[in-house]
N, C-alpha and C positions, 0 to 999 in steps of 0.2 A: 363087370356091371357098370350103367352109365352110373352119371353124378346124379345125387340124390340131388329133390327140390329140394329148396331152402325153407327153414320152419316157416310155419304161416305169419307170425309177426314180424319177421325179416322181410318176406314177400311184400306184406302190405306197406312196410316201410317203402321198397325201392318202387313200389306203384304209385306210393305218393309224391314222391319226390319224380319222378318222371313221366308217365303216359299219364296219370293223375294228377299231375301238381295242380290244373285249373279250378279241376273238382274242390282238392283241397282247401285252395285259397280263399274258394267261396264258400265253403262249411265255416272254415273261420272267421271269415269275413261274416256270416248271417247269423254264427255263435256269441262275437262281442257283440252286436245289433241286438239278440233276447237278451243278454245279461245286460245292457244298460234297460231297456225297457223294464226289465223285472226289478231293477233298482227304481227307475221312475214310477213304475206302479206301487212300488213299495213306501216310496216317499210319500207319495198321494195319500195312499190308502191310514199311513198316520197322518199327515195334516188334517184329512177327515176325522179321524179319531178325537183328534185332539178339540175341532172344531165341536162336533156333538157334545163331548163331554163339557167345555164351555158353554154350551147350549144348556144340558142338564140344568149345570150350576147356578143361570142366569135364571133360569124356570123356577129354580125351586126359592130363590132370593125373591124376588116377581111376586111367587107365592107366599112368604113370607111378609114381604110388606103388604099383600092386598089384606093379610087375615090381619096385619095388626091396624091398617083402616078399618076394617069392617069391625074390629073390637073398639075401636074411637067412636063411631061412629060415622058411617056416608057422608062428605059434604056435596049437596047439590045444588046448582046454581043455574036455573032456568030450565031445567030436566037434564042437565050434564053433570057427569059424576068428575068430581075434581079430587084430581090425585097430587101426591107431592113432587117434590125435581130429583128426589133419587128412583122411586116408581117410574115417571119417565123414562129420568135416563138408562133404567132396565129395559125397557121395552123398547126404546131404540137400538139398543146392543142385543136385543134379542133378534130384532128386524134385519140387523146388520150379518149377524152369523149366520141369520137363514139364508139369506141372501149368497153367504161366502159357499154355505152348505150346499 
C-alpha cells in the first residue's frame, strides 16, 4: 500500500508555509489591519459615549438653572432675557460638546 496523505492540518500546515506562504502573509497582514481598526472603532464609539453623556449632564444643569430663573423671576432688558455667567457658561459647553459630537 502507497503512503498515506498526511492528516488534513499537517497538509494545511505545509501549504502554508510553501505554495501558500503569499496567501498566508496577506491574511495576516489584512487580519492585524481589522483588529487595529476594531480597536479604533471601539475607542471612538467610547469617546462618544462619554461625550453624550456630558451632554446629558450639561442639559439637565441648563435645565436646572433656567427653572431656578424662572422661579426668581425673568429679568428683561429691552425684550432680551438676561441670564446669569454660570447659565452661559452651560450653554457654551453645551455648543462645545455638540460640536465635538
Amino acid at each position: 500500500r502507497p503512503s498515506t496523505p498526511p492528516p488534513k492540518p499537517v497538509a494545511f500546515e505545509d501549504f502554508k508555509n510553501e505554495r501558500g506562504s503569499e496567501i498566508n502573509r496577506i491574511f495576516k497582514e489584512n487580519k492585524s489591519i481589522l483588529n487595529e481598526r476594531r480597536k479604533r472603532a471601539s475607542e471612538t464609539t467610547q469617546r462618544i459615549n462619554a461625550i453624550k453623556q456630558e451632554m446629558d449632564l450639561t442639559k439637565e444643569a441648563l435645565n436646572f438653572q433656567k427653572s431656578i430663573r424662572e422661579k426668581q423671576g425673568e429679568y428683561e432688558n429691552k425684550g432680551l432675557m438676561i441670564i446669569d455667567e454660570e447659565e452661559f457658561l452651560l450653554i457654551l459647553k453645551l455648543k462645545d460638546l455638540k460640536k465635538q459630537y
